[in-house]
N, C-alpha and C positions, 0 to 999 in steps of 0.2 A: 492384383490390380493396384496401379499406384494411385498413390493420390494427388489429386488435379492441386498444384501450388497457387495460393493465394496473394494476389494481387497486390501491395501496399501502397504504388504509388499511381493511383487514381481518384478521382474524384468520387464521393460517396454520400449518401445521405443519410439522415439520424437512423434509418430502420435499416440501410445496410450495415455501416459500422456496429450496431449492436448484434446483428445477425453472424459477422463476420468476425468479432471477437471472440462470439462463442463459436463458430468454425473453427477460427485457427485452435482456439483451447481444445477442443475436440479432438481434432487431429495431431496437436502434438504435447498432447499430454504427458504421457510418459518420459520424453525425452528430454523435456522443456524441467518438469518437476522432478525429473533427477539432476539435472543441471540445479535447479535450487538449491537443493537438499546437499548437494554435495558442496557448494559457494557459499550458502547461509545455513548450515547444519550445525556447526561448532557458536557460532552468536545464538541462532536458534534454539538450543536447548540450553543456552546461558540465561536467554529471554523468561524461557516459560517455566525454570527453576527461579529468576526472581521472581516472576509475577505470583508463585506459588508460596515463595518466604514472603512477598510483602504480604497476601493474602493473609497469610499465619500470622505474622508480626499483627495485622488489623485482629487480629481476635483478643488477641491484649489488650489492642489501644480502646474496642468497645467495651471490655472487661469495666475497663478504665481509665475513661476519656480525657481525664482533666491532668492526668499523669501524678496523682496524688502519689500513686506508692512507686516510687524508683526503684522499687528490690524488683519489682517484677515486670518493668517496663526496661528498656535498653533504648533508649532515647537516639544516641549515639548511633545503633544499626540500626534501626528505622530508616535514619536517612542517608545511610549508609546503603540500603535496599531501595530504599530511591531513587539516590542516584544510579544504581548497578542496572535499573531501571531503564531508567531514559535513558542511558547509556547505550545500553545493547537494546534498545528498544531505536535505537536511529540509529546502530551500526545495520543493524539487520537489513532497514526498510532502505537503507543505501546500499548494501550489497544485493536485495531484491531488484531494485529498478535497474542497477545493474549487470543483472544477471539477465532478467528477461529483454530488456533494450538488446542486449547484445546479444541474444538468443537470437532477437529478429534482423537484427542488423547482419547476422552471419545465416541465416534465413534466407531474406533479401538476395546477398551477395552471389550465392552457392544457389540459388534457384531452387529454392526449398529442402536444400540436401543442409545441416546445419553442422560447424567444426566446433566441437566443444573446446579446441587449443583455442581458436580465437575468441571462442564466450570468457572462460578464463582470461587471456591477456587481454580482453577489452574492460574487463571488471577491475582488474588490478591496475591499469592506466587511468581508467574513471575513478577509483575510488576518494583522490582528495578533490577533485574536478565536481565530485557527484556530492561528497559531503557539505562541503560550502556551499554548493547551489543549492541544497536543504535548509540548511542552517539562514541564510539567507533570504531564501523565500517563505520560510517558516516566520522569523523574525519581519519581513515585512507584510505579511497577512496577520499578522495578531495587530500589528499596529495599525493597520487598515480598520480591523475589527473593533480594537478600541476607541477607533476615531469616531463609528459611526454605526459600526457593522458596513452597513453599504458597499466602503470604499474596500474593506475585507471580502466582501465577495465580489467585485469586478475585479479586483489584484489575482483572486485565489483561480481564476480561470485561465489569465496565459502563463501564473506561476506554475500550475499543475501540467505544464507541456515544456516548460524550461529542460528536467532532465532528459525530456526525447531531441530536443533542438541539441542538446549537449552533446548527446551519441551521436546522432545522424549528422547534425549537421558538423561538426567539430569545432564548436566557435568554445571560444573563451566563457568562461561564467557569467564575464557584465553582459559578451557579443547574447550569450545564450538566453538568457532574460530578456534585453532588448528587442530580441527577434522576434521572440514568445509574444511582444505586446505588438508590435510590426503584424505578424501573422495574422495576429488576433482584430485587429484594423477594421472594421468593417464585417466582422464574423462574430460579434461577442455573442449576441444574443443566440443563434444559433450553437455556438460550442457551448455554451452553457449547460443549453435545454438538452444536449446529448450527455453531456456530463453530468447533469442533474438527474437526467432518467439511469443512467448506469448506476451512478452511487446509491439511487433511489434504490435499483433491483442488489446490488451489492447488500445494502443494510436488509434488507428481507430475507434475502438467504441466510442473511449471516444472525437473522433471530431466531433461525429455524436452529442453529447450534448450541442457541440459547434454552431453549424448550426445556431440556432434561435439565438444567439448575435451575430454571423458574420451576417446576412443576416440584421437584425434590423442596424448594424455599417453604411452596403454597402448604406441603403436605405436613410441612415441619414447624411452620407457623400454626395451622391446623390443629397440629397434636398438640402442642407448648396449651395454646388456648382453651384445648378440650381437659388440658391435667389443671386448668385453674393458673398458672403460673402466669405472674407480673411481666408486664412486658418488658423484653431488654434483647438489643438487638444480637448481642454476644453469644444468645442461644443456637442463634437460626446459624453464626458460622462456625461450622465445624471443619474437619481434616475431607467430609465427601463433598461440602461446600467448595473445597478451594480445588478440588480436584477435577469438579465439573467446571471450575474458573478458571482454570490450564486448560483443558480439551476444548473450552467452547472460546477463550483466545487463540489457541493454534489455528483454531479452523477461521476466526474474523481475520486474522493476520494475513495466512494463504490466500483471502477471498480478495483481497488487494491487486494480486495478481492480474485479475478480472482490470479493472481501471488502466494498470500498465499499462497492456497490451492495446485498451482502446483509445490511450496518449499516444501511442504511435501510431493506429490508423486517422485518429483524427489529426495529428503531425502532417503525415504526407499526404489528406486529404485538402487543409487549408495551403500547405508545399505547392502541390498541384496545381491547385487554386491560381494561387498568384505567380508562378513559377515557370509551371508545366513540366518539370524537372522529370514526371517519367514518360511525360509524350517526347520531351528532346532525346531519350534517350533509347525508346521505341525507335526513335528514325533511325538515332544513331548507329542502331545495331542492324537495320536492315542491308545499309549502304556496305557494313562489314561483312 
């Protein structure tokens, strides 16, 4: 039995869009997170070897916070692992948003039948299109945030639909942005509360991956305490510390996924909206 292809360009509301995120994840699990894995797989495990050396470099720096003894601190790779950091920590999440954008957008196109040639050459055409619009909107939500906080969270809601305006619609980085706040017009409070409630269930899940390095911390604090030992934080991280600190990142990382996909139903929901782009295009196809 095949399965019934999902909708993208209609109008929706907070409990369908949440309902219908985890549909499509559902249904195209497999094909969708081999397309990841195989786009963001070589950043990917660049990512969660830093996050694992900085982890390890941190057990030094608690050893020896104030950096007294340089025989045993390496200053130098520290931020060296830093940067290796953020680095492959925002290549990844730009080759994520486009890899799943373009998953849906050849989704879309093919009527639920998806061409991984075109998810590849749509990633690899986004990727300086998709990195600037990051870099960008990144840089203007912290200024927002420092201004006020406030002005950081009214920014951060049509910024978080810029990379889907940039796939779908094909506009330019400033057009993409622009449109993002156009869209958004008259819809803020509502996209919000959808985005708020996603992210909301996003970080829930994503403390459930947390569980087994909180509980390993508690047990480990526990013992340090019950052998009498002074407290010092350099105890509690060890080699199984940082190891539950790779597995329970890989899994908050993939859980991003989840929001993608609901920037593109909420895209062609507000699209819709003010548009009508897939009623005209309903008719369109009738008459053909």
């Amino acid at each position: 039995m095949s399965k019934k292809t999902i909708e993208f360009k209609k109008q929706r509301e907070l409990g369908d869009i949440i309902t219908d995120t985890f549909k499509f994840l559902r249904q195209n699990f497999k094909p969708l997170f081999k397309a990841i894995f195989k786009i963001t797989g070589p950043v990917f495990v660049i990512l969660l070897f830093a996050i694992g050396y900085y982890s390890y470099l941190g057990m030094d720096i608690l050893q020896n916070p104030f950096f007294g003894d340089n025989e045993d601190i390496d200053v130098e790779m520290y931020f060296i692992a830093l940067f290796i950091l953020f680095s492959s920590l925002l290549a990844f999440y730009v080759l994520l948003y486009g890899t799943v954008l373009n998953y849906i957008k050849s989704y879309i196109r093919n009527s639920g039948m998806v061409d991984n040639t075109e998810v590849f050459q749509g990633v690899k055409n986004d990727f300086g299109s998709m990195l600037a619009i990051m870099i960008v909107s990144g840089i203007i939500t912290i200024f927002g945030l420092l201004l006020c906080v406030l002005p950081g969270i009214y920014v951060w809601v049509p910024l978080s639909l810029a990379p889907a305006m940039l796939v779908f619609a094909r506009t330019s980085i400033a057009d993409s942005i622009s449109y993002a706040f156009s869209l958004i017009k008259d819809n803020w409070w509502s996209t919000f509360f959808t985005l708020f409630v996603l992210t909301l269930l996003v970080y829930l899940i994503g403390m459930i991956f947390q569980f087994p390095m909180m509980i390993y911390m508690f047990i480990k604090a526990f013992t340090i305490s019950q052998q009498g030992s002074a407290a010092n934080p350099a105890e509690l991280i060890d080699w199984v510390y940082v190891f539950f600190n790779v597995i329970s990142s890989l899994f908050q990382y993939l859980l991003s996924v989840i929001l993608i996909v609901a920037s593109a139903f909420i895209y062609h929901h507000l699209d819709e909206k003010k548009n009508a782009t897939g009623s005209y295009e309903r008719i369109s196809n009738l008459g053909s």
